[in-house]
PDBQT receptor file of N, H, CA, C and O in Angstrom, charges set to zero:
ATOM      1  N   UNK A   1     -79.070 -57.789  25.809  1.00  0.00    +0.000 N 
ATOM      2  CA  UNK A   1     -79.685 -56.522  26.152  1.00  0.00    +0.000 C 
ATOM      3  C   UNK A   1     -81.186 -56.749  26.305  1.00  0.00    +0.000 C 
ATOM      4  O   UNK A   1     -81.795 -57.566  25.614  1.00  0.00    +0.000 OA
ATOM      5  N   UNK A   2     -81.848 -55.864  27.396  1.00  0.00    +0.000 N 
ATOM      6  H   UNK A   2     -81.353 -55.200  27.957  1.00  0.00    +0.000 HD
ATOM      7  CA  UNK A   2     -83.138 -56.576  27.458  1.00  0.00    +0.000 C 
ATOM      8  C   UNK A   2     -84.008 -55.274  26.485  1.00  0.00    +0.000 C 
ATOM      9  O   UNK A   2     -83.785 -54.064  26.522  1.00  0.00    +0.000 OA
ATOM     10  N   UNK A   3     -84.907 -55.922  25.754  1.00  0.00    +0.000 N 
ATOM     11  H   UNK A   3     -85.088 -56.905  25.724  1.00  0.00    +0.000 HD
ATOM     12  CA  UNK A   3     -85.694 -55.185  25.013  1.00  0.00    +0.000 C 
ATOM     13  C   UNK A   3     -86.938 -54.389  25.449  1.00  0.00    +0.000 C 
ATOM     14  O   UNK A   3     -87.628 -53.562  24.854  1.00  0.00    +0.000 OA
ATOM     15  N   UNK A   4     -86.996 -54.915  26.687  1.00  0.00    +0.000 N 
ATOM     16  H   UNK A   4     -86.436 -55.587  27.171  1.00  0.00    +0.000 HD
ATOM     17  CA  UNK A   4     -88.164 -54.187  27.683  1.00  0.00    +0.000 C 
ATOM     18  C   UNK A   4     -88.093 -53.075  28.994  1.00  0.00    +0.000 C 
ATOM     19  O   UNK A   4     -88.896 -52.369  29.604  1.00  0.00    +0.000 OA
ATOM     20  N   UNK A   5     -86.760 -53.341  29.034  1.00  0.00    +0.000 N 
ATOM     21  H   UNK A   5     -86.108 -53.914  28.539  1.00  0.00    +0.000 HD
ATOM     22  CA  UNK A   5     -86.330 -52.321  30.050  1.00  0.00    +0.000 C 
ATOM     23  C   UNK A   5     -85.161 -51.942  29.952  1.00  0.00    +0.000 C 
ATOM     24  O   UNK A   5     -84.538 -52.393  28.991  1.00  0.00    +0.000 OA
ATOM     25  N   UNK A   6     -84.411 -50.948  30.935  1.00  0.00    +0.000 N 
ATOM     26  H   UNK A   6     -84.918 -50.582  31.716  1.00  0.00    +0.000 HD
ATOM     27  CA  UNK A   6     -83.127 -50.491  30.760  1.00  0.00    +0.000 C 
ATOM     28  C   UNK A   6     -82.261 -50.849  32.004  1.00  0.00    +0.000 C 
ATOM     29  O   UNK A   6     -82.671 -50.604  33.138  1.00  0.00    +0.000 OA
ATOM     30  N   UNK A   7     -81.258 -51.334  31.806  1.00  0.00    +0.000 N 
ATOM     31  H   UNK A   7     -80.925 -51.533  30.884  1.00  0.00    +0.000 HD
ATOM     32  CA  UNK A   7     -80.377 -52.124  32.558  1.00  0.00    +0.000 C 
ATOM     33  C   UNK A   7     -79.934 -50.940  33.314  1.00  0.00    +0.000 C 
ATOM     34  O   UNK A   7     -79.734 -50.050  32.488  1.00  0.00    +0.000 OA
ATOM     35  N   UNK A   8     -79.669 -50.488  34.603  1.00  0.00    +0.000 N 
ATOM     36  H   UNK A   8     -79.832 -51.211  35.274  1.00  0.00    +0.000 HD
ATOM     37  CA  UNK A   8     -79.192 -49.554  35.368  1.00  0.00    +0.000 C 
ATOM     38  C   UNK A   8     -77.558 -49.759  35.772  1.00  0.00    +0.000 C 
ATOM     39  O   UNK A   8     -76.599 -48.988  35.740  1.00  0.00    +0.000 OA
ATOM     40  N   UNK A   9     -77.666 -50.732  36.044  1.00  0.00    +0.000 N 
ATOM     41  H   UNK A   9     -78.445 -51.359  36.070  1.00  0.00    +0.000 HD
ATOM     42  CA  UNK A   9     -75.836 -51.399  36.385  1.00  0.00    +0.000 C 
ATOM     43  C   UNK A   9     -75.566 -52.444  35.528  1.00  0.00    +0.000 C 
ATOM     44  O   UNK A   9     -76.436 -53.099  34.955  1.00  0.00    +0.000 OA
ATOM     45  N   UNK A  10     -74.015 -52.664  35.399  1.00  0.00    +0.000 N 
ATOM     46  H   UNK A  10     -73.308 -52.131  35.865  1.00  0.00    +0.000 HD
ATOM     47  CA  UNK A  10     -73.987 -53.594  34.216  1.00  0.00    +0.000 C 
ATOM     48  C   UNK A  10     -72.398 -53.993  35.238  1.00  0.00    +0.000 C 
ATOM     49  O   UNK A  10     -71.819 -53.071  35.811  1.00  0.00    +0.000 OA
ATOM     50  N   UNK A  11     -71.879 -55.428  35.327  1.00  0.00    +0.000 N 
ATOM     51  H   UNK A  11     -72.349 -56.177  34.861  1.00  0.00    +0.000 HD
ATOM     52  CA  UNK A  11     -70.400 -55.304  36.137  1.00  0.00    +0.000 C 
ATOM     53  C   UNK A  11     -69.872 -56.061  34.941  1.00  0.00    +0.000 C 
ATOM     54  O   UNK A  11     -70.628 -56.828  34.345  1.00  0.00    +0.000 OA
ATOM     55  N   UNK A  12     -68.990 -55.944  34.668  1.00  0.00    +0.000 N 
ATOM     56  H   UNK A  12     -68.376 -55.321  35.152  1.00  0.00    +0.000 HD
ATOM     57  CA  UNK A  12     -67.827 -56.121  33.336  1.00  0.00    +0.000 C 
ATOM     58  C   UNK A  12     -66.912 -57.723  33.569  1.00  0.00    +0.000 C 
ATOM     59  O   UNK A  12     -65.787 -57.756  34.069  1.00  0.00    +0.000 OA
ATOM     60  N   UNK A  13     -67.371 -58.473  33.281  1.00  0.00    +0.000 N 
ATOM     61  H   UNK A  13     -68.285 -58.446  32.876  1.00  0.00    +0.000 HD
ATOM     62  CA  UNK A  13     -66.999 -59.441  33.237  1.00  0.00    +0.000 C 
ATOM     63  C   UNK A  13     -65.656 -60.094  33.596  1.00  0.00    +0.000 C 
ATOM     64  O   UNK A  13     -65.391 -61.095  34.261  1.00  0.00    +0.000 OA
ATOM     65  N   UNK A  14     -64.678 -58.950  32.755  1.00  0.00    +0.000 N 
ATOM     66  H   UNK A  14     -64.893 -58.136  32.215  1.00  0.00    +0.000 HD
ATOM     67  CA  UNK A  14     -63.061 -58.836  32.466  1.00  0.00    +0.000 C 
ATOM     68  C   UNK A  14     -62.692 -58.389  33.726  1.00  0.00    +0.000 C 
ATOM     69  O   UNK A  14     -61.951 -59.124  34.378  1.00  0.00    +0.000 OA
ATOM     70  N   UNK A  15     -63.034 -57.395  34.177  1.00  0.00    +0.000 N 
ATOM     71  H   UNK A  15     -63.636 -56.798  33.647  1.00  0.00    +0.000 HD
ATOM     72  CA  UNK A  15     -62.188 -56.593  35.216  1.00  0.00    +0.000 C 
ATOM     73  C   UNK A  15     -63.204 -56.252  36.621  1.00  0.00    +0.000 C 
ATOM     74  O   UNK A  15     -62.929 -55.994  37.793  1.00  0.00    +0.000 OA
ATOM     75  N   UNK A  16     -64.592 -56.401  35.813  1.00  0.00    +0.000 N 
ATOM     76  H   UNK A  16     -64.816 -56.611  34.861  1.00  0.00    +0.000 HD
ATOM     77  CA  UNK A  16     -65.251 -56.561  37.623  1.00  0.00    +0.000 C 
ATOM     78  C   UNK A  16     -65.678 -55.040  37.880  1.00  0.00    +0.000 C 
ATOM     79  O   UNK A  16     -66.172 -54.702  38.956  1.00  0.00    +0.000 OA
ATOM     80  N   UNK A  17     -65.409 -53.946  36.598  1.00  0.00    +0.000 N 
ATOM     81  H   UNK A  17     -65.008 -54.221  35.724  1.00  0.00    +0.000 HD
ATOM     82  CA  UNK A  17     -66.028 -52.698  37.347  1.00  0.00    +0.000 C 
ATOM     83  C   UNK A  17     -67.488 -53.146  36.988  1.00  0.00    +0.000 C 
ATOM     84  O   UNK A  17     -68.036 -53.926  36.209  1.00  0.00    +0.000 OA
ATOM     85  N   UNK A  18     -67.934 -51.967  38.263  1.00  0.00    +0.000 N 
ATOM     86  H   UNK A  18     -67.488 -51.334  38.896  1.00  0.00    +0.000 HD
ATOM     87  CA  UNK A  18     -69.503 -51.985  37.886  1.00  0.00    +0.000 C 
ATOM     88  C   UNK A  18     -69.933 -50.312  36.950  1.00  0.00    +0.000 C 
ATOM     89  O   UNK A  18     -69.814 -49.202  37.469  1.00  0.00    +0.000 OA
ATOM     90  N   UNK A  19     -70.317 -50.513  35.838  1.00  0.00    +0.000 N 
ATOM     91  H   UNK A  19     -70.414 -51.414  35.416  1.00  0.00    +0.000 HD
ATOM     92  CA  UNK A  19     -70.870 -49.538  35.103  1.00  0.00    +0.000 C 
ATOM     93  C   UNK A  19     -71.745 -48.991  35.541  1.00  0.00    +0.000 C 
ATOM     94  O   UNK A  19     -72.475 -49.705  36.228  1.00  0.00    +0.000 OA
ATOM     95  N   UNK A  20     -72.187 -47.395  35.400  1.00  0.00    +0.000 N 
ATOM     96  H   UNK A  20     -71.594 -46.815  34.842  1.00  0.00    +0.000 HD
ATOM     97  CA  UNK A  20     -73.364 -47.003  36.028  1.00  0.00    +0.000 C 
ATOM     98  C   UNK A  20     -73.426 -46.166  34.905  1.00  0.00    +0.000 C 
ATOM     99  O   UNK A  20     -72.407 -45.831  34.301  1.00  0.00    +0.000 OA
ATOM    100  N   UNK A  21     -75.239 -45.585  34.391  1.00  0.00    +0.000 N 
ATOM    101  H   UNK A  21     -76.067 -45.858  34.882  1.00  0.00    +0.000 HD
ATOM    102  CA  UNK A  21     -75.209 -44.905  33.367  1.00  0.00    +0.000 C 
ATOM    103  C   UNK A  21     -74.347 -43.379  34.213  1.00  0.00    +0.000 C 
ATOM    104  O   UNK A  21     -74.096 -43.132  35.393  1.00  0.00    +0.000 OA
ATOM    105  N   UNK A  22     -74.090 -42.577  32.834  1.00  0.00    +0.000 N 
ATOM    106  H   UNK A  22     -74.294 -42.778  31.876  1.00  0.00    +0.000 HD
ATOM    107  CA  UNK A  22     -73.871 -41.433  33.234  1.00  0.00    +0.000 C 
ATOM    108  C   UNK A  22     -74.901 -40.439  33.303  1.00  0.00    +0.000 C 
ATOM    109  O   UNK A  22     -75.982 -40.811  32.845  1.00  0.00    +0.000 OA
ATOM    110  N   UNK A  23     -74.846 -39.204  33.781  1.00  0.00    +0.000 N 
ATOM    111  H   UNK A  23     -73.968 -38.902  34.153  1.00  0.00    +0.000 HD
ATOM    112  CA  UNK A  23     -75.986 -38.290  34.136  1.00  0.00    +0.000 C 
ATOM    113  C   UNK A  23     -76.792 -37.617  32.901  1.00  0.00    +0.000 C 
ATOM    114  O   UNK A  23     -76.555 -36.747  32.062  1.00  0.00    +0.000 OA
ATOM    115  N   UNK A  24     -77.773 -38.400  33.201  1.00  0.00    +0.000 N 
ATOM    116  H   UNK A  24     -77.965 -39.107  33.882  1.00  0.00    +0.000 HD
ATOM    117  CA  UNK A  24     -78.882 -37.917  31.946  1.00  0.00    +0.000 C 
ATOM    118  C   UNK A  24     -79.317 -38.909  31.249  1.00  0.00    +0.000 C 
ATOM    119  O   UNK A  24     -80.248 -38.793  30.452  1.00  0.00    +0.000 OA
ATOM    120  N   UNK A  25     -78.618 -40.121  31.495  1.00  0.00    +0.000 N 
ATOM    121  H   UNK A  25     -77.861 -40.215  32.142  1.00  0.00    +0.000 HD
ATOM    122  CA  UNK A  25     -79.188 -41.577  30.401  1.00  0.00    +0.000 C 
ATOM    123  C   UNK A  25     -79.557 -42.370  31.161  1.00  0.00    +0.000 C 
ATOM    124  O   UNK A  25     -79.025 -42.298  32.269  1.00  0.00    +0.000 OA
ATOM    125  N   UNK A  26     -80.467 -43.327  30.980  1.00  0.00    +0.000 N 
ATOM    126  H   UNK A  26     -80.898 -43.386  30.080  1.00  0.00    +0.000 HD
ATOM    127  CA  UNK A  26     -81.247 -44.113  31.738  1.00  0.00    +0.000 C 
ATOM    128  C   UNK A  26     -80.911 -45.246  31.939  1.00  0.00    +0.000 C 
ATOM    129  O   UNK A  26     -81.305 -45.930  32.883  1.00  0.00    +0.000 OA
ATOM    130  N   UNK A  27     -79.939 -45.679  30.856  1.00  0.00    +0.000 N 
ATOM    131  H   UNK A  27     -79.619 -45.123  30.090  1.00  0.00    +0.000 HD
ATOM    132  CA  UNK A  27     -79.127 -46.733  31.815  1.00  0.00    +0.000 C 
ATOM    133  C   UNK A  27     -77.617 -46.730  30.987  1.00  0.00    +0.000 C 
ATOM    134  O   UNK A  27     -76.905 -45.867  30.473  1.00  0.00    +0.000 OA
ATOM    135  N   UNK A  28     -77.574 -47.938  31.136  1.00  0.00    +0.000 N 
ATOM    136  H   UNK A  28     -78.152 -48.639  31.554  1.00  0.00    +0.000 HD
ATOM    137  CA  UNK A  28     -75.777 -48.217  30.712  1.00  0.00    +0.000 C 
ATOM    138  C   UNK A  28     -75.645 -48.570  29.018  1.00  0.00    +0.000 C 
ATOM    139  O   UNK A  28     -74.616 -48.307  28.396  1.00  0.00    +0.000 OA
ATOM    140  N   UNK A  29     -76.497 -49.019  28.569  1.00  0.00    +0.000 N 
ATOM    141  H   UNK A  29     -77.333 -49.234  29.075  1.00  0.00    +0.000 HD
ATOM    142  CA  UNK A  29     -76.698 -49.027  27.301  1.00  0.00    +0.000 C 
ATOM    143  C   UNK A  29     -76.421 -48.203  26.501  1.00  0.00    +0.000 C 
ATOM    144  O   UNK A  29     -75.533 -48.396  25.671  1.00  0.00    +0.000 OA
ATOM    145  N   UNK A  30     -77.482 -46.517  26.604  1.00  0.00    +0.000 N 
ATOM    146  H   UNK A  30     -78.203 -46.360  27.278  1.00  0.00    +0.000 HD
ATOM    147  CA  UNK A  30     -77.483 -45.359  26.496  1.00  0.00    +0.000 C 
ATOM    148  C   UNK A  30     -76.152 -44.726  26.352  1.00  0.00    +0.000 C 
ATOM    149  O   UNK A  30     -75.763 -44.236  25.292  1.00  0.00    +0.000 OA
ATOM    150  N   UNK A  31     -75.262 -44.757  27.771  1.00  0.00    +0.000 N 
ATOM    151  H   UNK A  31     -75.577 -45.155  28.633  1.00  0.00    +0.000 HD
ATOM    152  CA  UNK A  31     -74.433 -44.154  27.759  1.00  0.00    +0.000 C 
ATOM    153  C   UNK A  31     -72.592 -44.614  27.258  1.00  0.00    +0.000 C 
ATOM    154  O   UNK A  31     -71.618 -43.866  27.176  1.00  0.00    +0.000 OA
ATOM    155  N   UNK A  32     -72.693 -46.067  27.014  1.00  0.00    +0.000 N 
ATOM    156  H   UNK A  32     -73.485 -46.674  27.081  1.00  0.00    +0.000 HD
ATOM    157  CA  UNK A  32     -71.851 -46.803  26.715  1.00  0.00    +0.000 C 
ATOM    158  C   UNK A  32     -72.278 -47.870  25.359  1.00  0.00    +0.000 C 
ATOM    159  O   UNK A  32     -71.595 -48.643  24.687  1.00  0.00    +0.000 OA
ATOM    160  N   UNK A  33     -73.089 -47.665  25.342  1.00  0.00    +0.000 N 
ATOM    161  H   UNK A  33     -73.644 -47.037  25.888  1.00  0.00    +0.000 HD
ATOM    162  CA  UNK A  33     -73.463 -48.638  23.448  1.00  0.00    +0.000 C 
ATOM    163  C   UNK A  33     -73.508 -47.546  22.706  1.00  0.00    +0.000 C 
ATOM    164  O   UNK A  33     -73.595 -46.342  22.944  1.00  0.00    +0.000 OA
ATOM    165  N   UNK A  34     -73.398 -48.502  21.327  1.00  0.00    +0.000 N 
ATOM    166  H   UNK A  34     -73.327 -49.481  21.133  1.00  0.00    +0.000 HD
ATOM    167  CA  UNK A  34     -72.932 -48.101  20.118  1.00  0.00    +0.000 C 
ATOM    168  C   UNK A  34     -74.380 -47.436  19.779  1.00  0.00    +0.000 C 
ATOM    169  O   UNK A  34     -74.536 -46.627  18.865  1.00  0.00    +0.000 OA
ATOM    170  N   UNK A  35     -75.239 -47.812  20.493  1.00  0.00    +0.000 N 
ATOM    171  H   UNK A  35     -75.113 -48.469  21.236  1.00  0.00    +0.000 HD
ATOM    172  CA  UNK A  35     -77.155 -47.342  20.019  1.00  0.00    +0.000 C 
ATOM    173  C   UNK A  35     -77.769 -47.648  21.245  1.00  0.00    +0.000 C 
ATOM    174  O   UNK A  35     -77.586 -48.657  21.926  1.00  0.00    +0.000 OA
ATOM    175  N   UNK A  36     -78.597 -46.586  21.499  1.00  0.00    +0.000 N 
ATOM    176  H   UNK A  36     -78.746 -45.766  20.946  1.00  0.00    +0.000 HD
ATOM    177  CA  UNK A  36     -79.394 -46.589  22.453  1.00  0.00    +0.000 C 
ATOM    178  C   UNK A  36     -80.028 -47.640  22.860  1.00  0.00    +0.000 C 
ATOM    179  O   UNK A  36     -80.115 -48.637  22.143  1.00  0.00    +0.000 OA
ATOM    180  N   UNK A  37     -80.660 -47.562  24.282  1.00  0.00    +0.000 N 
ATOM    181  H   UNK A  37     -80.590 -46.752  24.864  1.00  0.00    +0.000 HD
ATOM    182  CA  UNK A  37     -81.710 -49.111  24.395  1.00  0.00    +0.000 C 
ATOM    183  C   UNK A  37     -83.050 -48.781  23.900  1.00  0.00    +0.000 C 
ATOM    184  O   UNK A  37     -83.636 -47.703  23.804  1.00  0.00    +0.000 OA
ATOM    185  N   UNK A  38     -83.558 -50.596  23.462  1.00  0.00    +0.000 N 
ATOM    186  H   UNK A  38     -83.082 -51.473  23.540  1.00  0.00    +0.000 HD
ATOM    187  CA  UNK A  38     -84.657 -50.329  22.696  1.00  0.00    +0.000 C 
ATOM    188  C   UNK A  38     -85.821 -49.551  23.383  1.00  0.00    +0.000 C 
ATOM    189  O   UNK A  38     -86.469 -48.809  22.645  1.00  0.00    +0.000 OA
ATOM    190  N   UNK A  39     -86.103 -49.607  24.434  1.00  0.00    +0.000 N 
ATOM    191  H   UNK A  39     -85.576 -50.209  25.034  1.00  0.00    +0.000 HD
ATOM    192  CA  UNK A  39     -86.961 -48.640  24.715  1.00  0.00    +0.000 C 
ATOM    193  C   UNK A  39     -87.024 -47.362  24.654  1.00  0.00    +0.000 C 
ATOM    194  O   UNK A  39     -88.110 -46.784  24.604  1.00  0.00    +0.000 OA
ATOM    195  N   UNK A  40     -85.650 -46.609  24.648  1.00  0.00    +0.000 N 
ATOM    196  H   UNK A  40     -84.768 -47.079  24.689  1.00  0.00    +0.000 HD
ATOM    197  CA  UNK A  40     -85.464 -44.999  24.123  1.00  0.00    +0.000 C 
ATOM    198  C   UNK A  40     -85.565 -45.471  22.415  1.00  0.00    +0.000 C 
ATOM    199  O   UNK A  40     -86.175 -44.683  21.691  1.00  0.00    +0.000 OA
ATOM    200  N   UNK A  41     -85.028 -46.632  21.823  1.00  0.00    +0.000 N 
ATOM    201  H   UNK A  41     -84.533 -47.272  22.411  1.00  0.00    +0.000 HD
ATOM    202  CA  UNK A  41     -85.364 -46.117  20.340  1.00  0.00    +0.000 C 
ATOM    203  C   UNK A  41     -86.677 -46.782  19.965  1.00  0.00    +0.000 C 
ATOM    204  O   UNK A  41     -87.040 -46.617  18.801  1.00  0.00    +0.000 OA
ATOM    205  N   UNK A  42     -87.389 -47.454  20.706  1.00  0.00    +0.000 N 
ATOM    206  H   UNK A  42     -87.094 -47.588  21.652  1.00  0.00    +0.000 HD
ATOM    207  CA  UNK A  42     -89.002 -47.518  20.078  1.00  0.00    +0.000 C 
ATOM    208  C   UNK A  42     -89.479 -45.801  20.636  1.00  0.00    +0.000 C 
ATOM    209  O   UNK A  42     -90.414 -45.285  20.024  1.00  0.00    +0.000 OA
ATOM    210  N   UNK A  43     -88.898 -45.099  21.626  1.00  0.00    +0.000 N 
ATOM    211  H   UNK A  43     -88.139 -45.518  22.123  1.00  0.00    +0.000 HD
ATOM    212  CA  UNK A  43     -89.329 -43.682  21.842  1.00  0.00    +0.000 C 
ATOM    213  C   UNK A  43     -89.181 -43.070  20.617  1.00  0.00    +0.000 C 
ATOM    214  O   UNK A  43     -90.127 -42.479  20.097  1.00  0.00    +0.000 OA
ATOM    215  N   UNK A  44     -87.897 -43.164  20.006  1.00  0.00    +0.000 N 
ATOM    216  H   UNK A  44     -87.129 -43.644  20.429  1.00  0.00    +0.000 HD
ATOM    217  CA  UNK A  44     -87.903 -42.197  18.754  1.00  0.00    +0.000 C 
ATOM    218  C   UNK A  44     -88.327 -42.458  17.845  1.00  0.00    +0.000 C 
ATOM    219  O   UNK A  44     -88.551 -41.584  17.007  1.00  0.00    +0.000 OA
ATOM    220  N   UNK A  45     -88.737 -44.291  17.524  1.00  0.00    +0.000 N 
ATOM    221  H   UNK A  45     -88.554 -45.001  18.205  1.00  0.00    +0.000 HD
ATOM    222  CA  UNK A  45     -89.716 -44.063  16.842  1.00  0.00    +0.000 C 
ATOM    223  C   UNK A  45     -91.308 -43.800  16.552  1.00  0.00    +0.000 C 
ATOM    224  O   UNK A  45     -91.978 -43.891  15.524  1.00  0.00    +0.000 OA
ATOM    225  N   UNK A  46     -91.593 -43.471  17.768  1.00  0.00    +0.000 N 
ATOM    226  H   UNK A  46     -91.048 -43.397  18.604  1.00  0.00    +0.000 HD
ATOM    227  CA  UNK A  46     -93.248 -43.150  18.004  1.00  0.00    +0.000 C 
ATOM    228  C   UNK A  46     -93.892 -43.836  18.922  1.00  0.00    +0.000 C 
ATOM    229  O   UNK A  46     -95.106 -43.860  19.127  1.00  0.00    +0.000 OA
ATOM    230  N   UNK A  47     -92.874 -44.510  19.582  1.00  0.00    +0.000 N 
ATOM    231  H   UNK A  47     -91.889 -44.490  19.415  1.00  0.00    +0.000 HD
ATOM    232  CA  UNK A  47     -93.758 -46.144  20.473  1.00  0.00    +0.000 C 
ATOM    233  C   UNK A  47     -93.660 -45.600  21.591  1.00  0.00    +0.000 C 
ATOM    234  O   UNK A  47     -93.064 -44.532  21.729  1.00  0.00    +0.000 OA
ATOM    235  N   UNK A  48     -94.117 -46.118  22.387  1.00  0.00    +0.000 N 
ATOM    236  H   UNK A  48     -94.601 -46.986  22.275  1.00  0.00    +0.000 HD
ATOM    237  CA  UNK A  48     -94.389 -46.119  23.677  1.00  0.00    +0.000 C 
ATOM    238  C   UNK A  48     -92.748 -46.245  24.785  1.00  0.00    +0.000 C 
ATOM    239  O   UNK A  48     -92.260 -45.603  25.715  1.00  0.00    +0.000 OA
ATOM    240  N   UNK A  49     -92.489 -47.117  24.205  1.00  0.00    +0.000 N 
ATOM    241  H   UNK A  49     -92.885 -47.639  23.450  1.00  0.00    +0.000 HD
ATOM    242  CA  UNK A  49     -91.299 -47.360  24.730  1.00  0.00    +0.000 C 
ATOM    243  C   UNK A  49     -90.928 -48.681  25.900  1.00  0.00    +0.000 C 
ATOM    244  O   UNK A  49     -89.837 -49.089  26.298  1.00  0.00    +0.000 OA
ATOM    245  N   UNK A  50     -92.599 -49.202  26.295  1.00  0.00    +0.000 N 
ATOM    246  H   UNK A  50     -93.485 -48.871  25.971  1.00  0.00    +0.000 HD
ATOM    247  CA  UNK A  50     -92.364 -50.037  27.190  1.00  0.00    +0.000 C 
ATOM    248  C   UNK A  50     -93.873 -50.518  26.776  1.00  0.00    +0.000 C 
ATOM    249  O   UNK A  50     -94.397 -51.472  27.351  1.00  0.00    +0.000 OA
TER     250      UNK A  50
């Protein structure tokens, strides 16, 4: 996962779909991980985010 930005498409190794976030999250991380990407959670914690 990259710690500096947010991955927009992600294609699945196994089966070849391509992931796209869903509407309202900034990328695929967001909307399919277990925890947000680090740049939304350095947001919540006070950082900048990038």
């Amino acid at each position: 996962m990259p710690t500096d930005a947010c991955a927009h498409f992600y294609e699945c190794r196994g089966c070849g779909a391509l992931l796209r976030p869903k509407p309202g999250d900034c990328c695929v991380f967001c909307s399919y991980g277990s925890v947000k990407c680090p740049p939304k959670q350095a947001e919540a914690a006070g950082g900048s985010g990038r």
